[in-house]
C-alpha positions, -999 to 999 in steps of 0.1 A, spaced: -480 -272 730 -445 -275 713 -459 -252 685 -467 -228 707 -433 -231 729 -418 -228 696 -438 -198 686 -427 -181 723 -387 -190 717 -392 -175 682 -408 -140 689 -378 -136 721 -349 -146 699 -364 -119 670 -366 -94 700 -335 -99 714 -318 -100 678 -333 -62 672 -321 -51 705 -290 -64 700 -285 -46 665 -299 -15 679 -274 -14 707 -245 -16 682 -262 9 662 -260 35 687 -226 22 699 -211 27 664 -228 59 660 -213 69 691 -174 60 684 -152 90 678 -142 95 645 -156 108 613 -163 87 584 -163 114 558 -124 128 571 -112 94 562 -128 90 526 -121 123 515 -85 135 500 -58 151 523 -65 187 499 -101 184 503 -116 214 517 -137 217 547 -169 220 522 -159 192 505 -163 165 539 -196 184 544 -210 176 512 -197 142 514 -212 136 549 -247 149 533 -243 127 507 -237 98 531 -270 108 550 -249 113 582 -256 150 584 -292 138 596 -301 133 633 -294 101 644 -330 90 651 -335 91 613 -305 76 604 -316 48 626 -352 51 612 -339 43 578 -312 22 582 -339 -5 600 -366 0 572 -342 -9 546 -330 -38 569 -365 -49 571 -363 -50 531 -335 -70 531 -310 -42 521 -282 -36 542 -269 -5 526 -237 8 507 -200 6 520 -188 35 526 -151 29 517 -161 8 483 -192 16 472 -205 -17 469 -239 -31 486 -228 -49 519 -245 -77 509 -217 -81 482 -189 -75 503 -198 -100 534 -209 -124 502 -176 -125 491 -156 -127 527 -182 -158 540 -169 -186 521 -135 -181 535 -143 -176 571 -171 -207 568 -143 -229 553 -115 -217 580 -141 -219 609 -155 -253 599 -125 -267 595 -111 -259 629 -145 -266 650 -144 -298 630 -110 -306 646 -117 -287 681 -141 -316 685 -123 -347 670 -93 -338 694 -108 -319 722 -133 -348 733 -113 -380 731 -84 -358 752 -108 -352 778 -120 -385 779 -87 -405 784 -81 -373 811 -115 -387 826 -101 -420 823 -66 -417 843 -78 -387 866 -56 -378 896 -26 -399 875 0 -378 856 -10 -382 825 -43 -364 832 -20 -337 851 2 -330 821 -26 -327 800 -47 -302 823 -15 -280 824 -9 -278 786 -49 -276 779 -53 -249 805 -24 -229 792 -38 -231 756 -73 -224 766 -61 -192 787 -36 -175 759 -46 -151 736 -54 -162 702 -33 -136 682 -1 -146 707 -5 -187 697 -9 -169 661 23 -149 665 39 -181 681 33 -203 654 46 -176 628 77 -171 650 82 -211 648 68 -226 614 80 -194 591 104 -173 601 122 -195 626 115 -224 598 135 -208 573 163 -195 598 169 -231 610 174 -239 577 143 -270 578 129 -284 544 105 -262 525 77 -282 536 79 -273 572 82 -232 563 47 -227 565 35 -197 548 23 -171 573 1 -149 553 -25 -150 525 -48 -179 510 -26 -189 486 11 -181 472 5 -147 448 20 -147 410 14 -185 406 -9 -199 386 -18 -237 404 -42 -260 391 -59 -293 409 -42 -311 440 -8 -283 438 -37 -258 442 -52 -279 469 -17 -283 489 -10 -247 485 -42 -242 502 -40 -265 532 -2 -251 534 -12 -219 537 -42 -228 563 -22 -252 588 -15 -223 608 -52 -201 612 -66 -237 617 -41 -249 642 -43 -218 658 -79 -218 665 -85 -255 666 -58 -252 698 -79 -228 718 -114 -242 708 -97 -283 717 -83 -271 746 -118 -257 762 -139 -287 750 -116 -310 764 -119 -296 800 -157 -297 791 -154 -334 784 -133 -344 810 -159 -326 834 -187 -338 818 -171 -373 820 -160 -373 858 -195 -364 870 -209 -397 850 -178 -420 865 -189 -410 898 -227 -423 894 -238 -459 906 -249 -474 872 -211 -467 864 -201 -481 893 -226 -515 887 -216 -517 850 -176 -522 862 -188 -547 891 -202 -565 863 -171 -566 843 -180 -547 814 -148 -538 789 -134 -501 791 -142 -499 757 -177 -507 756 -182 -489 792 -169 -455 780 -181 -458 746 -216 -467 754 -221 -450 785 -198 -424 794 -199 -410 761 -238 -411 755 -243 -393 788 -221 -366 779 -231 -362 741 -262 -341 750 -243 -315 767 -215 -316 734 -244 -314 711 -255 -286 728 -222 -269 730 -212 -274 696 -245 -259 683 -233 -229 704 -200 -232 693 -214 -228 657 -217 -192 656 -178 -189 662 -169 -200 626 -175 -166 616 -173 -143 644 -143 -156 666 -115 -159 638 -114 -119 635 -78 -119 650 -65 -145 634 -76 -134 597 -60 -106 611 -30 -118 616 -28 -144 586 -42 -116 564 -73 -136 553 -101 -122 534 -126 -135 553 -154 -116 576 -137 -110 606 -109 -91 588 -134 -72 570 -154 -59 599 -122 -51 617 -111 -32 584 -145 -18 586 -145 -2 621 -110 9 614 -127 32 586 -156 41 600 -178 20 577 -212 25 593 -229 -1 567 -202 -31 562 -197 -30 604 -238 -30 613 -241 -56 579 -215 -77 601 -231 -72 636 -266 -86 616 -248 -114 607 -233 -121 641 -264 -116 662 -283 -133 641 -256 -166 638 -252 -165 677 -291 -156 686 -303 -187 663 -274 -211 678 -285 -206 712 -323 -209 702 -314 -239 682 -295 -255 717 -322 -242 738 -349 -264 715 -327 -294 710 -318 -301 743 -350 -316 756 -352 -334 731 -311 -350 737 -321 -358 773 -358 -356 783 -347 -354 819 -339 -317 808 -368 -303 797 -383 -281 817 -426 -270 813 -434 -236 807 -450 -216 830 
């Protein structure tokens, strides 16, 4: 029985994944612009962009383009950037380390922060210490990323250095590490975390702030429920009461979310490696669509659909199994 549920999850998570690519493929395909006018030189001729767009294979009809871009994709081969002529496989290769480390880092924190915030907001609801916190968790779940980005730049760096603070609260606001030095061992190690307080903090604020109204909701609906209210009337400690059962009625739901959560350490930092100037993926698929780079953008959007399509089948299999009151039979 589960084999076969599992089989049945398995062929509509591969379906949806294809149909998913193949929308983007004809979405990118569609975009104005021409990717040949922005490799060739500003004297090129009109000759030369048609010879380059045949040797890109984009002079053919976009059914075969299509036809052989998903052939090689069944191969494993993603193609051939356009802009560097290296495989794609290379090029993501090279940007995933940094946007794994940057997005585990700040999940890691959304959830250390974001769950014991919302439940002490559980725990003093309707007081005005749960007030305060809804305001300033609302307001950081509801701003744009790149504007917290821009904020913290405005405050840590420039504004930093203009206050005249100590060096170690100028936070650098761009790159992975300080360029034309040389560092070695734990200086190397500072210079990193330095120059990744802000793209962390950034998106640990937005992801905290969401899972912390999660929590708090989560942890509201279980206060309400009688065993709750038996467990108080028989004197059992806060601790233990919210520790043991509060918190172990809401984990299935958080172990749910946070599998869904997972596919945003590589697709949801795109503006803020943006901003920070990160080399990670989301800065180069957004370098990619800037420059019409048909390969690197549907290499990407693979990557992506796959992440978030195998996340979700991941939650949708797990969750029966966190709380059998959940599971639902198959029809």
């Amino acid at each position: 029985m589960l084999t076969a549920l599992f089989a049945r999850r398995l062929a509509h998570a591969a379906l949806l994944f294809w149909l998913v690519v193949t929308l983007i493929f004809a979405l990118v395909r569609l975009a104005p612009g021409d990717p040949a006018a922005f490799l060739v030189p500003p004297t090129a001729t009109a000759a030369d962009a048609e010879r380059l767009t045949a040797e890109l294979g984009l002079d053919r009809p976009v059914v075969v383009q299509y036809a052989r871009w998903a052939g090689a994709v069944l191969r494993g081969d993603l193609g051939e950037s356009f802009a560097s002529r290296r495989p794609v496989l290379d090029v993501l290769r090279d940007a995933a380390p940094v946007s794994l480390w940057l997005g585990l880092t700040s999940l890691a924190l959304t959830f250390l922060v974001g769950v014991p915030v919302g439940m002490l907001q559980a725990a003093r609801r309707g007081r005005a210490l749960d007030r305060l916190l809804t305001v300033v968790t609302t307001t950081a779940y509801a701003a744009p990323t790149f504007w917290i980005a821009l904020a913290l730049v405005a405050v840590f760096t420039y504004g930093a250095a203009t206050l005249g603070l100590p060096a170690w609260l100028r936070l650098p606001a761009f790159g992975i590490r300080t360029p034309g030095v040389a560092l070695h061992g734990w200086a190397a190690l500072t210079d990193l975390a330095r120059h990744a307080a802000l793209p962390v903090f950034t998106l640990a604020a937005v992801g905290a702030a969401g899972i912390a109204r999660y929590a708090r909701t989560g942890a509201v609906d279980i206060l309400d429920q009688e065993f709750i209210r038996t467990a108080r009337a028989k004197g059992l400690r806060p601790a233990r009461l919210y520790g043991r059962h509060v918190l172990a009625n809401v984990m299935p739901a958080l172990v749910v979310l946070f599998a869904l959560s997972l596919p945003g350490i590589v697709a949801g930092s795109v503006f803020v490696e943006s901003v920070f100037a990160w080399p990670g993926l989301g800065r180069a698929t957004l370098t990619a669509i800037l420059a019409r780079d048909y390969p690197v953008v549907m290499g990407a959007s693979v990557f992506y659909a796959a992440a978030v399509i195998l996340a979700n089948l991941a939650a949708d299999l797990a969750l029966p199994l966190l709380d059998p009151r959940r599971a639902m039979p198959e029809r």
